[in-house]
C-alpha positions in Angstrom: 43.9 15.4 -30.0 42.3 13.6 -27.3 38.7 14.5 -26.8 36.8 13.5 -23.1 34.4 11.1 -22.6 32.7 9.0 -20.1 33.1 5.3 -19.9 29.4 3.7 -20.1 28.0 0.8 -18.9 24.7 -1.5 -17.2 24.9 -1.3 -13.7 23.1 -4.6 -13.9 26.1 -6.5 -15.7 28.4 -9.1 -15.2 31.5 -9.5 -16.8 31.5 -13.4 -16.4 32.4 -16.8 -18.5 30.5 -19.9 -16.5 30.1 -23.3 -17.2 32.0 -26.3 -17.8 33.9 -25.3 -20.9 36.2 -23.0 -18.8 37.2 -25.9 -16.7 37.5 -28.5 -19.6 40.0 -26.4 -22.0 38.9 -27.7 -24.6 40.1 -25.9 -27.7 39.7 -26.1 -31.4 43.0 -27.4 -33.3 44.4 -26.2 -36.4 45.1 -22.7 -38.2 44.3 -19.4 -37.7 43.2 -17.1 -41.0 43.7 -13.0 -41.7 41.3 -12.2 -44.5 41.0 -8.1 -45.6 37.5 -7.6 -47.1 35.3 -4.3 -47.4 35.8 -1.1 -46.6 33.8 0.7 -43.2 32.4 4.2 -45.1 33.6 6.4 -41.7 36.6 5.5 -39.5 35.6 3.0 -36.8 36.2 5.1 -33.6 33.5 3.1 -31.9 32.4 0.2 -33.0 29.5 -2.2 -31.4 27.6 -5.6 -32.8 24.0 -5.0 -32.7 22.2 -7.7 -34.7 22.8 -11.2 -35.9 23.9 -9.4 -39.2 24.9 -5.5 -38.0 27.2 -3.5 -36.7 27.0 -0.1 -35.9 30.1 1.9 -36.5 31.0 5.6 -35.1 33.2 7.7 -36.3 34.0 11.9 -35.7 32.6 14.5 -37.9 34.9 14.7 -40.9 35.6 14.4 -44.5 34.6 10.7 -45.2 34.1 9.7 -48.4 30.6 8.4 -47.7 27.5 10.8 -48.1 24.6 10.8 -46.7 21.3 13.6 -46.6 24.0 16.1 -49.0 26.5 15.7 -46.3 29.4 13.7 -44.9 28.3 10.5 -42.9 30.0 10.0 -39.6 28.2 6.4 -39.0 27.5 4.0 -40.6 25.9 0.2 -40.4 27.8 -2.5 -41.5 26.2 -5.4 -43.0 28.2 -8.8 -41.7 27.2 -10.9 -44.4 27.5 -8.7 -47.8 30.5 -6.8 -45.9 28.4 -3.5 -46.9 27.7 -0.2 -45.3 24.8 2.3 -45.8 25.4 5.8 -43.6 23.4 6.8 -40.9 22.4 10.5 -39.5 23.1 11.3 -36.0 22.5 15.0 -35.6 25.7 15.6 -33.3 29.3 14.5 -32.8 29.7 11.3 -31.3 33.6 11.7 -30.8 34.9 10.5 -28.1 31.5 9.0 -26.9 30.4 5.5 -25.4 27.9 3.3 -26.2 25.8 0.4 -24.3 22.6 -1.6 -24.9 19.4 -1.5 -23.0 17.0 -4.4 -22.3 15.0 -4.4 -25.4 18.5 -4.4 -27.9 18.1 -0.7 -28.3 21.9 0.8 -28.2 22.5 3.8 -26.5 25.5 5.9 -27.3 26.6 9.0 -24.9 28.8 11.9 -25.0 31.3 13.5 -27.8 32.4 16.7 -28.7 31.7 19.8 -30.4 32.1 19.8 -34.3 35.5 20.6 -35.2 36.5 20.2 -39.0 33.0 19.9 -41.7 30.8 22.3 -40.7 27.8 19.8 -40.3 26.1 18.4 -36.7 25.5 19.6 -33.5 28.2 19.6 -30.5 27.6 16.3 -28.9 28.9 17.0 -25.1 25.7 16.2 -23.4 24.1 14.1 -26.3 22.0 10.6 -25.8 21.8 8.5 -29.0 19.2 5.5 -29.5 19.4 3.1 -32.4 17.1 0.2 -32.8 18.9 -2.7 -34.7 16.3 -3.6 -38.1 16.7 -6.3 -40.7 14.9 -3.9 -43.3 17.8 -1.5 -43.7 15.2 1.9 -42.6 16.3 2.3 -38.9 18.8 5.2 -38.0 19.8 6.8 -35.2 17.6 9.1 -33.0 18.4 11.7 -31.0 15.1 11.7 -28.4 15.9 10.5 -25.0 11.9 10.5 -24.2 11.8 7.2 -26.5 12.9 3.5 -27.1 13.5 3.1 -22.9 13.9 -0.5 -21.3 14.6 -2.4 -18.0 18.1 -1.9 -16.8 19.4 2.1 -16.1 22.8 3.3 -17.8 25.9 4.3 -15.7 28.0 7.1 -16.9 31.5 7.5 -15.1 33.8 10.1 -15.6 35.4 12.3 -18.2 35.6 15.6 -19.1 34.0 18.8 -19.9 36.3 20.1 -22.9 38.9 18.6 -25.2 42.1 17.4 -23.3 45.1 15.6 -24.2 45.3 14.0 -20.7 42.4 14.8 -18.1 43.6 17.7 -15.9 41.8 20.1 -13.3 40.7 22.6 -15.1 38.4 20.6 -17.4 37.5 17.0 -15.9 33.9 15.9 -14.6 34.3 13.6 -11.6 30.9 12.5 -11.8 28.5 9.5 -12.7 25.2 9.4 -13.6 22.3 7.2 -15.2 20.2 6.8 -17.8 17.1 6.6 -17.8 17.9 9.7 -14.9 17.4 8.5 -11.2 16.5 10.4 -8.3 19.6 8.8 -6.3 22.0 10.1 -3.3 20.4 13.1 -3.4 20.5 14.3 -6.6 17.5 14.0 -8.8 18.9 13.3 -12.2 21.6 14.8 -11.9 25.6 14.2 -11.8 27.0 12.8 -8.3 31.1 13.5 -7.3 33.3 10.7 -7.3 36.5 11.1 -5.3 37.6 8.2 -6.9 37.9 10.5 -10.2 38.9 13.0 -8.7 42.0 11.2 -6.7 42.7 9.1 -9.7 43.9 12.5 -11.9 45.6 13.0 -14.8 45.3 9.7 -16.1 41.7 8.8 -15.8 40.1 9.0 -19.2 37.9 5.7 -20.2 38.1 3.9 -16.9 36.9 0.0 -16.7 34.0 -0.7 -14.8 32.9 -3.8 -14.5 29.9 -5.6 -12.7 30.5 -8.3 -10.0 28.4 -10.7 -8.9 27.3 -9.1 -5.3 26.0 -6.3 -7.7 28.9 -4.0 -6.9 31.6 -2.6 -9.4 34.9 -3.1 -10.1 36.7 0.0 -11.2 40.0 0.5 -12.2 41.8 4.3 -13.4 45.2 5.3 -14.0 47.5 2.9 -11.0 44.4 2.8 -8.4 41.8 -0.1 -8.1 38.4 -0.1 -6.0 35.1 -1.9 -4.9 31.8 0.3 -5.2 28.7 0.1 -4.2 26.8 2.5 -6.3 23.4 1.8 -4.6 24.8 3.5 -1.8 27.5 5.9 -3.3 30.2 4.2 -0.9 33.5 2.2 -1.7 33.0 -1.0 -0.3 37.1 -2.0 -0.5 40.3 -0.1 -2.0 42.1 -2.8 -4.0 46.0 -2.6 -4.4 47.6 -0.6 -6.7 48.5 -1.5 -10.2 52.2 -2.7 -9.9 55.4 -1.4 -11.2 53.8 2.1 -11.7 52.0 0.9 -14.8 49.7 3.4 -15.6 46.0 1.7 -17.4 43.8 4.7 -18.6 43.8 6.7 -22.0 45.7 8.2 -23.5 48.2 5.4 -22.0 45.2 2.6 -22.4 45.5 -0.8 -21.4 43.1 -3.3 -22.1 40.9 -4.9 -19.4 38.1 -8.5 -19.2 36.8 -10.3 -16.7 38.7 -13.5 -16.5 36.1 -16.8 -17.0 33.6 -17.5 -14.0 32.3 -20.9 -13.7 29.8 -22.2 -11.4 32.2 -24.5 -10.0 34.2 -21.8 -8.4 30.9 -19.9 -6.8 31.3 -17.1 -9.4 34.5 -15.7 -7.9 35.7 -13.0 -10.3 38.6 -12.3 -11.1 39.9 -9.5 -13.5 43.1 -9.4 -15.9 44.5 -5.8 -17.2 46.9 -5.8 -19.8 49.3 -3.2 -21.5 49.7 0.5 -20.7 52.7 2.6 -20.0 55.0 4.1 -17.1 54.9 7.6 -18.2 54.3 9.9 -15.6 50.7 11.7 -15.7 52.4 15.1 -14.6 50.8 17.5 -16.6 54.2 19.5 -17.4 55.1 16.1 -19.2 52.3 16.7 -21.4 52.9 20.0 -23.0 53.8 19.6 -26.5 57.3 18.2 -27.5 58.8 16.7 -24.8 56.9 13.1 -24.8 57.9 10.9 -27.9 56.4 8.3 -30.1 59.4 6.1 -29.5 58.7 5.7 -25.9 58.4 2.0 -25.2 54.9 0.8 -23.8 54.5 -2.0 -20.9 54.3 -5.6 -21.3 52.6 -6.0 -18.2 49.5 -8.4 -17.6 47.8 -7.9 -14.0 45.2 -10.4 -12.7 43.7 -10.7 -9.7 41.0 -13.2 -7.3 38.4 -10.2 -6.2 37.6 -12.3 -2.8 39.5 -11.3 0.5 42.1 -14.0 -0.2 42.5 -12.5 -4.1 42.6 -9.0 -2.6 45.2 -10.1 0.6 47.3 -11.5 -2.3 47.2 -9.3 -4.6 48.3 -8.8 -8.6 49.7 -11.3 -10.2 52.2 -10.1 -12.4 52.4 -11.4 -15.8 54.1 -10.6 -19.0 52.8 -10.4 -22.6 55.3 -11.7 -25.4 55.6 -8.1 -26.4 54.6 -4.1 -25.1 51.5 -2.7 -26.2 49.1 0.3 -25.6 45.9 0.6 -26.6 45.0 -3.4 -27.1 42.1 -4.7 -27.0 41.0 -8.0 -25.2 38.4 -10.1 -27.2 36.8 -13.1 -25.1 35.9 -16.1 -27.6 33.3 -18.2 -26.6 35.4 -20.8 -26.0 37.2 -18.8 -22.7 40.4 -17.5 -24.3 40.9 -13.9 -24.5 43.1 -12.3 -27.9 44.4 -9.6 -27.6 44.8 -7.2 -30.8 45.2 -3.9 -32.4 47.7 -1.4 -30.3 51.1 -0.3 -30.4 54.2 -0.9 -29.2 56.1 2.7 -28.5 54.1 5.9 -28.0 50.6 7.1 -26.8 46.6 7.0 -27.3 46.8 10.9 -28.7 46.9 12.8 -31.9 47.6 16.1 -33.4 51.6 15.7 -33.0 51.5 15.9 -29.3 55.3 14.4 -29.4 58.2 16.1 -30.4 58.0 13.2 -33.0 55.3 12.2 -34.4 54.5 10.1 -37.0 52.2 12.3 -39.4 50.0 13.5 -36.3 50.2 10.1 -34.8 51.5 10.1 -31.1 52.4 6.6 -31.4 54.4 4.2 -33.7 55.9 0.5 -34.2 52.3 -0.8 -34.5 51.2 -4.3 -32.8 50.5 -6.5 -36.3 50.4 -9.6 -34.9 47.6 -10.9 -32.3 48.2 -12.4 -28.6 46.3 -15.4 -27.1 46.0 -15.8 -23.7 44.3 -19.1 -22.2 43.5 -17.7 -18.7 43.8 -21.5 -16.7 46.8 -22.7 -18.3 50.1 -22.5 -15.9 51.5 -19.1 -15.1 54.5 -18.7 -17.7 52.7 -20.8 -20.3 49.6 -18.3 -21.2 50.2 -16.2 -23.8 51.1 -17.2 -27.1 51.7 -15.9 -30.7 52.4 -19.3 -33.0 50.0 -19.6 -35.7 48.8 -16.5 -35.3 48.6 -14.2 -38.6 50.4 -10.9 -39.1 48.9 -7.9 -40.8 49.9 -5.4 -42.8 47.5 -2.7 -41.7 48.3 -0.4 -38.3 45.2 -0.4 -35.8 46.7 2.5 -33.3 44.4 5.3 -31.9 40.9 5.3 -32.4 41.0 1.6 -34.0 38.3 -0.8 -32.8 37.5 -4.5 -32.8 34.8 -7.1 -31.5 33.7 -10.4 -31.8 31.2 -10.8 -34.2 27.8 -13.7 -34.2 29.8 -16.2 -36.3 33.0 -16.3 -34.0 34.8 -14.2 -36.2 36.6 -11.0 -34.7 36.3 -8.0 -36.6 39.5 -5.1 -36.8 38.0 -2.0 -37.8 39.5 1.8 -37.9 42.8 3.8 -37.1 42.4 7.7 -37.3 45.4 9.3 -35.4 44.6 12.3 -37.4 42.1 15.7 -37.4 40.3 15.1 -40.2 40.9 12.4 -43.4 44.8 11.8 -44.0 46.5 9.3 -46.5 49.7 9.9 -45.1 51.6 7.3 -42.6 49.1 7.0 -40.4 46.0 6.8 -42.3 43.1 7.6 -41.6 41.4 3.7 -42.0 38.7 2.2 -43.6 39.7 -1.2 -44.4 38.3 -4.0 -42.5 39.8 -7.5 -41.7 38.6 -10.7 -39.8 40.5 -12.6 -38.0 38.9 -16.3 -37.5 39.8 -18.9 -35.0 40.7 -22.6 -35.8 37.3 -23.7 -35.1 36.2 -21.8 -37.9 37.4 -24.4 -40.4 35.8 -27.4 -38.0 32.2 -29.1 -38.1 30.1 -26.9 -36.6 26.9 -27.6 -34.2 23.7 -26.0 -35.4 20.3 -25.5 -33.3 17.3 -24.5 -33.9 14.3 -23.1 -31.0 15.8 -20.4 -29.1 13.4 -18.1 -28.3 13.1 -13.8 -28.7 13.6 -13.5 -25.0 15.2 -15.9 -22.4 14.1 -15.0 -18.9 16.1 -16.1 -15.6 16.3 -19.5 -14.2 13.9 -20.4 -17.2 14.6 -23.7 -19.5 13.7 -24.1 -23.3 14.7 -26.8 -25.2 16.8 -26.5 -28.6 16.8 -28.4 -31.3 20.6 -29.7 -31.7 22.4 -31.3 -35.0 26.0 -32.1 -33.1 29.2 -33.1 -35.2 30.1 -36.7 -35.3 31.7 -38.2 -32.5 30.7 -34.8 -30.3 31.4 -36.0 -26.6 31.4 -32.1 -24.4 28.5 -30.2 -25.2 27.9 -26.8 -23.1 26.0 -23.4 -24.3 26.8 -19.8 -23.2 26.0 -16.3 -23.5 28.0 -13.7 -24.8 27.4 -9.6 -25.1 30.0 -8.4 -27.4 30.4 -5.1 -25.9 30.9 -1.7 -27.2 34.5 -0.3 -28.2 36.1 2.3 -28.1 39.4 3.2 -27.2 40.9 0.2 -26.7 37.5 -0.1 -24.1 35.4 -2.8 -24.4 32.8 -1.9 -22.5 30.0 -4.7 -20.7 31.7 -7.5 -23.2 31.4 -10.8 -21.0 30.7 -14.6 -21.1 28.1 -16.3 -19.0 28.1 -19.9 -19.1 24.6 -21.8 -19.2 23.5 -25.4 -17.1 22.7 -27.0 -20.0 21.4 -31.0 -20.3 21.6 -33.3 -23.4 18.8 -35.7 -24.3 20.1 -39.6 -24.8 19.9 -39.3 -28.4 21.8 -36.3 -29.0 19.4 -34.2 -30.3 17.8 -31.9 -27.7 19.4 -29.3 -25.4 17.8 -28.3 -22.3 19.0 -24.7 -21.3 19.0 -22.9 -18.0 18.3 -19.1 -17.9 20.8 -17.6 -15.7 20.2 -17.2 -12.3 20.2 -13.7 -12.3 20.9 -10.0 -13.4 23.6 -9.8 -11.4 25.2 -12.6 -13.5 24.0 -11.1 -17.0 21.4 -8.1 -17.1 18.7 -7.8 -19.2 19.4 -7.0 -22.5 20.9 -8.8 -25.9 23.0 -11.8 -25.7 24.1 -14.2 -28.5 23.5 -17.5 -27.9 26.4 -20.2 -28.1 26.5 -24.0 -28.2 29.7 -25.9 -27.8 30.9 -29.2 -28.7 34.0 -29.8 -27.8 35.5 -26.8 -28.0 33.5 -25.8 -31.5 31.4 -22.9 -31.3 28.5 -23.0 -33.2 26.9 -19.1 -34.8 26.0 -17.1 -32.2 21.8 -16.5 -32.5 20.5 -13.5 -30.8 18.3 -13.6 -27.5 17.3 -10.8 -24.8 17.6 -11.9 -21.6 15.1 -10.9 -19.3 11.4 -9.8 -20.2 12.3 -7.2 -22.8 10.1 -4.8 -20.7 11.0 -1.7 -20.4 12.3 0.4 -17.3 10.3 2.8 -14.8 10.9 6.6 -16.6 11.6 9.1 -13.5 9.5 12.0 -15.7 10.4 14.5 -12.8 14.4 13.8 -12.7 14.1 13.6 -16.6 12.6 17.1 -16.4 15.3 18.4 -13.6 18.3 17.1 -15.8 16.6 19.2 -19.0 16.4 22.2 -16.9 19.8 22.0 -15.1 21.3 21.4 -18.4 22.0 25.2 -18.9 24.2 25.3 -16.2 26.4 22.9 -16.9 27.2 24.7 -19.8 28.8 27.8 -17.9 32.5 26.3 -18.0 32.3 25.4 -22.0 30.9 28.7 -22.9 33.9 30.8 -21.0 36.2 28.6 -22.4 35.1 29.2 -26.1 34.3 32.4 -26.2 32.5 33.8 -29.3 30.8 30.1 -30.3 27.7 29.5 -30.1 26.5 27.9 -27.1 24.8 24.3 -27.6 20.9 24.9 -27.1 19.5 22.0 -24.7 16.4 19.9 -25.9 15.4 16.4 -26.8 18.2 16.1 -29.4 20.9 17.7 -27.9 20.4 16.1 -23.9 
C-alpha cells in the first residue's frame, strides 16, 4: 500500500556541481566492486548520512527483528565503519515520511502514517522528528519541535491526508508549509494551496523540488514542470511538459538531480529526470486488478538548460540502456551520476494492487545492475553499464541508497510488503556497497578543515597529493535524504580552490552564497585528478540557529485540531491522534 507524504526540503538549497572538475572529465580508471556486508536491523524505507561515521535508517512500524525499550525498533543508526546498527525510539510512524537537515547537522524528519501492524507508536501524520548526529552512541531521536532549531526554514510540499495507492481527491493536501512555522502569504504557520498540486493530480506523490540559483524552485510532478517563487507564492515560469506522456511521480517514480554547475557557465542549471512509466493516472485504472506487474517501465532520460534558451528549447530526450521505475540518481564527487535500485516492469505500490503480483509486490524483473551517466559526454554516448557489477539482491519499493563519506554508495532496503515477509519479495535487510574505480587508487588526504565554513571565507588545508597529481579541485557535497526513489537536497558545489608551489597547501573558497549551498552539513571533497579523497564533515554557514516565530508555532499547535476533521470521519471508531510537542 502506498502511504502519503510530503516531499521535504531547504528552501535555501542548491542542487549544484561547480568547479573545474565538471569541465575536465577526469575520471578514475579501472574496476568497479559489489561487496554484501551487514545487515540494517529495520528495513531501509528512508535512509540519510548524518555523520562522518552514521547513518540514520527509517523504516515502518513492524515486526523487525531488532528490539529496542521491550519493543520492535523501526530505526535504527548504522555505524559506517563496524557495518553495525543499534535501534533508535521515535514515538510515532515515520512511514512514508521525509527527512532534511538544518544548519547546525540536526536532521529533521516529517510526516508518516498511523500505526498499522504492531501495536506500538503513535500515528505519525503531522509528526516533526529531530536527531542530532553523536560519536558516543547515546543520541536518539526526539519528538519536540520547541528544540534543536537552526538557520535555514524547512519546506514541506504536498501529499496527502490518509493512505492512498495513487493521490486522488478525496484525500490529497495541496499545500506547503515550513519549519520552523512562518507567518507567510497570509497564513501564520499554517498550510498555503498550491494549484500546482492540485492541477498536477493523480500522480503527484513525492514531487522533486529543487533550489536554483536566483533562489527560486524547480518543481516537477506527474508530466508538468514549473518555476516558483515561494517568497512570493507565485509561478515565475511554466516549463514544458515531460515528453512522450512519461509520467515521474510515485507510485510511477522517476529519479531526478541537478545536472553539474560550474562557475564557468554562470551557474546555469540544468536538471535531468530519469525513468517512470506511461500508465495513465485515471483513477479507474487503479482499482485493484486491472494494472499488472508485468507492465513495462520507461527508459526515458529528460534534461533540460533552466535559462530562456533551455526553456525555448526544451527536453532533451534521452534513453537509458534499459526501463526502470523507482531508480535512484547518486552524484559522485567526481560529477557522474549512477543510477541504481528500481525495476524494470510494474509500480512503486504494495499490498497486491495488480491482478499479479509478485507476493504483495506491485512490481517485478528487478534492476540488478547499475547505470552510469557522464552528464558532458556526447548525446548517445552517456550512459553506460560495462564494468559495472550485478547483484543478486532486488531493491524495488521502499529500497534506498546514498553516497556515503568515503565515496562509497550504500544500497539499503526493499519492503513491498505489510509487515515482515520472507517470501519473493522480501522484506530486506541486507546491505551492499557499491565502490567506484577510484576506490582502489592513491588517495589525497588533508588535514585543517574547520567545524564550520562560512561564505566567501578561505582556510587553508593541509594536503598530502598522490605522486605525479597534476588537477587538484575540492567540492562540497550533501548526500541527501531518500526515500522513494527521492533524493531529496542531494547536490555538488564545486569550491575556487588554489595550490601552494610545493604541493602541500590548499587555499579554499567558501561559496558565494546560500543560494548556491545553504547552511547546513556538507562533506568536504578534494580531488586530484579525478581521485576523491574521504569526504570530512563541515557546516556551512555560522551554525547559528534560525529566528523561532513563537506566535505562528503557537497558531499551528492550536489549528492542529482541525486538520484532523477529514482523518477522524474517515476512520471512524479510532482514536483520534492527540496534538502536542510529540505528535506536531
Amino acid at each position: 500500500m502506498k502511504l502519503s507524504s510530503a516531499f521535504l526540503f531547504r528552501p535555501l538549497l542548491i542542487s549544484v556541481l561547480v568547479g573545474s572538475i565538471a569541465t575536465q572529465a577526469q575520471y578514475a580508471s579501472g574496476q568497479w566492486s559489489l561487496v554484501q556486508d551487514g545487515l540494517s536491523g529495520v528495513s531501509a524505507l528512508e535512509l540519510a548520512v548524518v555523520s562522518e561515521t552514521t547513518v540514520m535508517i527509517f523504516d515502518k512500524v513492524e515486526s523487525n527483528p531488532l528490539q529496542t525499550n521491550g519493543h520492535v525498533a523501526w530505526a535504527a543508526e548504522l555505524n559506517l565503519v563496524t557495518r553495525t546498527v543499534r535501534p533508535l525510539n521515535p514515538a510515532s510512524n515515520t512511514w512514508c515520511g521525509t527527512g532534511s537537515f538544518l544548519s547546525n547537522g540536526t536532521m529533521v524528519s516529517s510526516a508518516g502514517t498511523a500505526v498499522l501492524i504492531v501495536p506500538v507508536g503513535e500515528n505519525g501524520l503531522a509528526s516533526i522528528r529531530l536527531f542530532d548526529p553523536c560519536e558516543d552512541g547515546k543520541c536518539d531521536v526526539i519528538e519536540d519541535q520547541r528544540a534543536r532549531l537552526e538557520d535555514g526554514s524547512v519546506l514541506l510540499f504536498g501529499g496527502s491526508w490518509d493512505a492512498g495507492v495513487i493521490n486522488n481527491p478525496t484525500i490529497h493536501n495541496p499545500t506547503y508549509e515550513f519549519f520552523p512555522p512562518k507567518n507567510i502569504h497570509g497564513h501564520n504557520g499554517t498550510p498555503i494551496y498550491s494549484p500546482f498540486l492540485q492541477n498536477t493530480l493523480n500522480d503527484n506523490y513525492f514531487p522533486f523540488v529543487i533550489t536554483l540559483p536566483d533562489g527560486n524552485l524547480f518543481i516537477a510532478a506527474n508530466t508538468q514542470a514549473m518555476i516558483f517563487d515561494w517568497k512570493t507564492n507565485k509561478e515565475v515560469r511554466s516549463l514544458p511538459g515531460i515528453p512522450n506522456g512519461v509520467r515521474i511521480s510515485a507510485p510511477l517514480s522517476a529519479g531526478a538531480t541537478l545536472l553539474p554547475l560550474t562557475p564557468e557557465n554562470n551557474y546555469t542549471p540544468e536538471v535531468l529526470i530519469c525513468g517512470g512509466s506511461t500508465i495513465s493516472d485515471d483513477l479507474a485504472v487503479w482499482k485493484p486488478g486491472i494494472l499488472s506487474s508485468q507492465t513495462p517501465t520507461s527508459d526515458q532520460c529528460v534534461r533540460m538548460l533552466l535559462n530562456d534558451e533551455g526553456i525555448a528549447a526544451g527536453w532533451q530526450v534521452e534513453h537509458m540502456p534499459e526501463p526502470r521505475t523507482m531508480g535512484e540518481l547518486i552524484l559522485l564527487p567526481d560529477g557522474r551520476v549512477t543510477i541504481v535500485n528500481g525495476a524494470h516492469t510494474g509500480f512503486g505500490t504494495s499490498g497486491g494492487i495488480v491482478r499479479d503480483p509478485i507476493g504483495l509486490s506491485d512490481s517485478d524483473h528487478p534492476a540488478f545492475t547499475p547505470v552510469l551517466y557522464d552528464p558532458i559526454a556526447p548525446l548517445g554516448k552517456r550512459f553506460t553499464q560495462e564494468g559495472l557489477p550485478t547483484s543478486d539482491i532486488a531493491r524495488l519499493y521502499h529500497s534506498t541508497s546514498s553516497l556515503t563519506p568515503n565515496g562509497t554508495i550504500l544500497l539499503a532496503g526493499s519492503n513491498p510488503n505489510l509487515d515482515v515477509e520472507t517470501h519473493l519479495y522480501p522484506t530486506e535487510y541486507r546491505l551492499e556497497w557499491l565502490s567506484p574505480p577510484y576506490m582502489e587508487k592513491p588517495r589525497p588526504t588533508y588535514t585543517g578543515l574547520p567545524k564550520t565554513f562560512d561564505y566567501n571565507a578561505k582556510i587553508t588545508l593541509d594536503v598530502d597529493l598522490p605522486a605525479g597529481a597534476e588537477n587538484v579541485s575540492v567540492v562540497i557535497m550533501d548526500f541527501g535524504f531518500a526515500t522513494h526513489g527521492v533524493h531529496m537536497d542531494q547536490r555538488l558545489v564545486g569550491l575556487v580552490s588554489e595550490l601552494s608551489d610545493d604541493k602541500t597547501k590548499l587555499t579554499v573558497t567558501g561559496p558565494p552564497s546560500a543560494t548556491i549551498y545553504s547552511p547546513g552539513p556538507a562533506y568536504v571533497f578534494v580531488l586530484a585528478d579525478g581521485v576523491p579523497s574521504f569526504g570530512s564533515k563541515t557546516l556551512i554557514g555560522t551554525g547559528a540557529q534560525p529566528p523561532l516565530d513563537e506566535d505562528a508555532l503557537a497558531n499551528v499547535l492550536s489549528s492542529l485540531p482541525l486538520y484532523w476533521d477529514k482523518w477522524t470521519a474517515a476512520h471512524p471508531g479510532e482514536p483520534v491522534p492527540v496534538p502536542s510537542a510529540t505528535s506536531a
